[in-house]
Each structure stands twice: as C-alpha cells, then as structure tokens.
N, C-alpha and C positions, 0 to 999 in steps of 0.2 A: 504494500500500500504506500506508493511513494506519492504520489499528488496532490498538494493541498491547495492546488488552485477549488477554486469555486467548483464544484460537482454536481451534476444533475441527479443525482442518484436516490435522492429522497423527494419525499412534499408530504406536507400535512395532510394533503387533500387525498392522496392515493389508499385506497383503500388496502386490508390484508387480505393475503390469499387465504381461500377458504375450501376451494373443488380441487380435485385432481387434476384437471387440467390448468387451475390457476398457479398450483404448485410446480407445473411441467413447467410453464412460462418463466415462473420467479428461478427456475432451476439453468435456464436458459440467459436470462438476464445474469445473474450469478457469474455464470460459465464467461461471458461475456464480458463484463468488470474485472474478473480477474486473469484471464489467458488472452492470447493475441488471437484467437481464432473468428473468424469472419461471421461470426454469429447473428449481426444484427446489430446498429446502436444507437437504435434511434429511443428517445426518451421510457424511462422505465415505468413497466404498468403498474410497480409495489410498493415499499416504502421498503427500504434496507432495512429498517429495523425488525420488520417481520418475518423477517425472510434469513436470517441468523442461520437459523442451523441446517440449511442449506449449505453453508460457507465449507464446513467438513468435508461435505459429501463430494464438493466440487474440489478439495481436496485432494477425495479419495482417486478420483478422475486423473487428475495430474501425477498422483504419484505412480499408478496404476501403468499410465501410460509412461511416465521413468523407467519402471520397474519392465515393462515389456520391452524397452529397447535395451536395458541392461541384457536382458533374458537374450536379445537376439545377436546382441554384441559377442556375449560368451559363448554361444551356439555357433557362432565363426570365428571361433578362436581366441578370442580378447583375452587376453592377462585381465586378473582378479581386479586390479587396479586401474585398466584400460574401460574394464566395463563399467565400474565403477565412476569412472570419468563421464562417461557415453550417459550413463542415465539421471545425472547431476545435468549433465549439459542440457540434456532434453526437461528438464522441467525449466529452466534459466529460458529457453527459448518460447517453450512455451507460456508461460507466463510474460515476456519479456521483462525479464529482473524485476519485475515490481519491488518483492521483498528486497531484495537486495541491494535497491538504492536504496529502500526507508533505511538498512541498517548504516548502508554508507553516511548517511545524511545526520542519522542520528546520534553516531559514537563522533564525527566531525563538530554538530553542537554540544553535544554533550561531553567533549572532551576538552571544549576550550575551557583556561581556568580562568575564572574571575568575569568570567561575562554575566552580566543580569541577563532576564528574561526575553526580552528586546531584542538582545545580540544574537541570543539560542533561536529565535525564531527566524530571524531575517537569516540566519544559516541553513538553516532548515529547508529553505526556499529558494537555497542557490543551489544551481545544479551543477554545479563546480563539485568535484572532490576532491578532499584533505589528505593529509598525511595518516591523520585517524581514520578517517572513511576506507581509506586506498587499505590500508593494514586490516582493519577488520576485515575485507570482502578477502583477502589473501589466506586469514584463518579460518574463513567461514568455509572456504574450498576445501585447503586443507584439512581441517580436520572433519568436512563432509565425506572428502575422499577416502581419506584413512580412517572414518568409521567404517564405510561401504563396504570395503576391499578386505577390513577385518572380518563383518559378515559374511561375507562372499565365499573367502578362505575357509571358516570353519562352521556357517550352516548353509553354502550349498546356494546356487543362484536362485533357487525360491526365496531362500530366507531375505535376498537381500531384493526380492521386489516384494515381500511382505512388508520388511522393513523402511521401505520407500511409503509405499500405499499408507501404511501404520501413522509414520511422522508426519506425510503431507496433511491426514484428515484431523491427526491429535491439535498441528500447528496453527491450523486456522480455526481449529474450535476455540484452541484459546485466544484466539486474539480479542475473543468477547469479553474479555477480564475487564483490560482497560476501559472500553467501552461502558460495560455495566458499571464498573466501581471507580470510574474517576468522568471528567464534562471535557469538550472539547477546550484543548488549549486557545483556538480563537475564536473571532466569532463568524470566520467564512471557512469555506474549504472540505474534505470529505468528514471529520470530527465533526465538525458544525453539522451538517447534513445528517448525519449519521444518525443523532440525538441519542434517547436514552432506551433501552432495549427495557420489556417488562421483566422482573424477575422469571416469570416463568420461557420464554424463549431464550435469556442468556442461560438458565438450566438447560433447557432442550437442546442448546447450541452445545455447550461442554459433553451433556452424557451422548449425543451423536459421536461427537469427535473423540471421546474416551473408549466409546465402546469399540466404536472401529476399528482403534489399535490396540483395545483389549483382545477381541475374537483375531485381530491380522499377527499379531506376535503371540499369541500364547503357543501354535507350535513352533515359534522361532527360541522365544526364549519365556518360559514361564513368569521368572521372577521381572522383566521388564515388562511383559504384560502386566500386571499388580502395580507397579512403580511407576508405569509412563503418565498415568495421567495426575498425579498426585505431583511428579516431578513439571510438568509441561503448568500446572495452576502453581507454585511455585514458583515459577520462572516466571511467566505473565506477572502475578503480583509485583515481583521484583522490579521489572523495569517500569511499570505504573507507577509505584512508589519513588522509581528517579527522575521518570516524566514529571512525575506532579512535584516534587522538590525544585525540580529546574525550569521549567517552562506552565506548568499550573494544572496540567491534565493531560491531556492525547492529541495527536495529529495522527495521517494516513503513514505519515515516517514512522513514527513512534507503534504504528499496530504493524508496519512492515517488520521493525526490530523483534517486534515481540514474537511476531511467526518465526523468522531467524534463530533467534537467540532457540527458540523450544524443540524448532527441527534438528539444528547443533547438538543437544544437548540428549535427546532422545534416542538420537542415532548414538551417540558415542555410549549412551544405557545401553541400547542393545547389544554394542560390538561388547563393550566390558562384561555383559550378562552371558552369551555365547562361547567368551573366550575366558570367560572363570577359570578353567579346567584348565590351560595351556599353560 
C-alpha cells in the first residue's frame, strides 16, 4: 500500500456487499487495488471498509500464484534458491511492489532522527528512496530468499508454495490492525479513505487470514501453524505503535510496512520451525 495520494477507493454513500455476486465484485475490485492485472478500474461499487476480509483471500491468490511459478521453476531444474528467487519475483510483479515501496518509504521517514511529524510525512510522499529505504528492500529480499530456499531444502517444493500462499493471506489480514486500532495519519489519501472498519469485519478480516495459514502450514510445519498468526498480530501492533508515536496513526506506507514486516517474519517462523531438527 504505497499511495497516499487522494484515493477513490471508499464513499460514504456506497453501500456493503451483501449477495454473492456483490461479494464476487468486491473480490474483483480487491484483486484490482492490489495487483497490476487489467481487471477493471473504473470507480468502486463498495466501501473498502467492508470488504476487509477479502484482502486475505486476495492474498491467498498472489501467493498461490508465487508458489506455482516456484513449483514450475524447480520442475526445470532451478537450484532451491533460484526458485526461490522466481517466486519472490512473481509476487513483486504482480502486485507491482506496492508493499515494498510502503516499507521503502516508511523505514526512510521513520529512520530520520529528530524530524517532527511534518518532516515524516512530507517523506513519506516522496518517491525518492533513502539510504534507509534502499537497505531495508535489500533485507527484505534477502532474508525472503533465504527463508524460501530454507523451506524448499528441507520441506520439499510444496512446503515452500504452502509457505508462500500461508504469509501472503496471514500479511494482509493483518494489515487490519492499524486500521482498526489506530485513524488515518492525514486527512487525505488511502488512511483517510479507508476510515474505521466495525469490530466485527476487522475480526472477520484477521481469523480469514489466520486460518488460511493455519490449514496452508500445518503440514508444513505444525508449531508455525499455532505461532503465525499470534506472531503476524504482534508485528502489526508493533509498527502501529511507531506509526502512531511518529506520524499520529497510519498511511497506505505504513499498512505497506506492516504487510512486509509480517510476510519477513512469518516466513523466517517457518524456515526456523522446519529446520529445528538440522
């Protein structure tokens, strides 16, 4: 979620979905906002905030499709860490880095020292990267890849397009965190838009995206099944709580970081839960 220009993506006035085929739409809309694929973009028929735990599911889609170009990488030969490359790269395209400018953008404001609120923002908005920015996307690879290629090595190219599927639905479930439990840092942009989600859809949104990578990792790695989603609402909270210290709440940066940070950290549970025994 890198853009905080101004966003069409909410209104008061748009109703919630309620038929199956309103939820096909809002699932389409979804798909659309977050990957580069030729979906459609003309103004949205729902209000984002209803439409939450969908955000998983579309996820599950993205990782799904990593996980199957990993699968076909290794299947023509790819070194553990080649294919592991191949289906890191295929979600970064598909999406077109959304996540991974928000995290650029965010460790660049959030790393200068001494800047007030004002400074963190008007950074946040330049599409310039820093030395912070440029360094985090370098660890985000890295230790993407050498979670991946741990998986790969010792459970096998399912596990590691389980483990794809698993992080991309856990990472955007939680992106609801900030949203529910902190206001948009301004008053334009996708935070603005976005508003405030009822308790019961930012539920619906977390146990979607918990369960997913509970049923997608339990035969990968049992004890990361139990741990990933307790570990992923952890993380979330975390960088909410430096959002809102430094800037006052959330921007589309700051829920990009948050997917990041939980995808990072999900996957490096898994490779450490699989490769306990080595």
């Amino acid at each position: 979620m890198a853009s905080d220009s101004p966003d069409p993506v909410d209104s008061s006035a748009r109703p919630a979905p309620r038929t199956l085929e309103d939820w096909l739409q809002a699932v389409g809309e979804a798909a659309a906002f977050f990957t580069c694929l030729p979906l459609g973009r003309g103004a949205p028929r729902f209000r984002a905030v209803d439409t939450l735990p969908i955000w998983p599911v579309v996820g599950l889609a993205i990782g799904l499709a990593a996980g199957i170009d990993l699968a076909i990488a290794r299947w023509l030969g790819a070194a553990p860490w080649l294919a592991a490359v191949v289906g890191l790269l295929t979600a970064v395209v598909l999406t077109g880095a959304l996540h991974e400018d928000g995290l650029a953008d965010t460790t660049d404001a959030f790393g200068v020292a001494n800047a007030d609120r004002t400074r963190r923002l008007e950074i946040l908005r330049d599409s310039r990267i820093g030395t912070y920015g440029a360094l985090a996307l370098m660890f985000s690879l890295l230790l993407r890849v050498a979670a991946l290629t741990q998986i790969i090595v010792v459970a096998g190219t399912g596990g590691g397009l389980l483990a794809l599927a698993a992080t991309h639905a856990l990472s955007r479930g939680a992106m609801v965190w900030p949203i529910n439990g902190s206001k948009p840092a301004r008053s334009d942009g996708l935070g603005a838009a976005l508003g405030s989600p009822p308790a019961a859809i930012a539920g619906w949104t977390l146990a979607v995206g918990g369960g997913i990578a509970f049923v997608a990792l339990l035969a990968v790695a049992p004890l990361a099944a139990l741990l990933s989603a307790p570990l992923a609402v952890a993380l979330a909270a975390g960088v909410t709580s430096v959002a809102r210290q430094r800037i006052g709440g959330y921007t589309g940066d700051t829920l990009g970081a948050t997917q990041q940070v939980v995808e990072i950290a999900v996957l490096a549970l898994v490779a450490l839960c699989v490769g306990g025994g080595r």
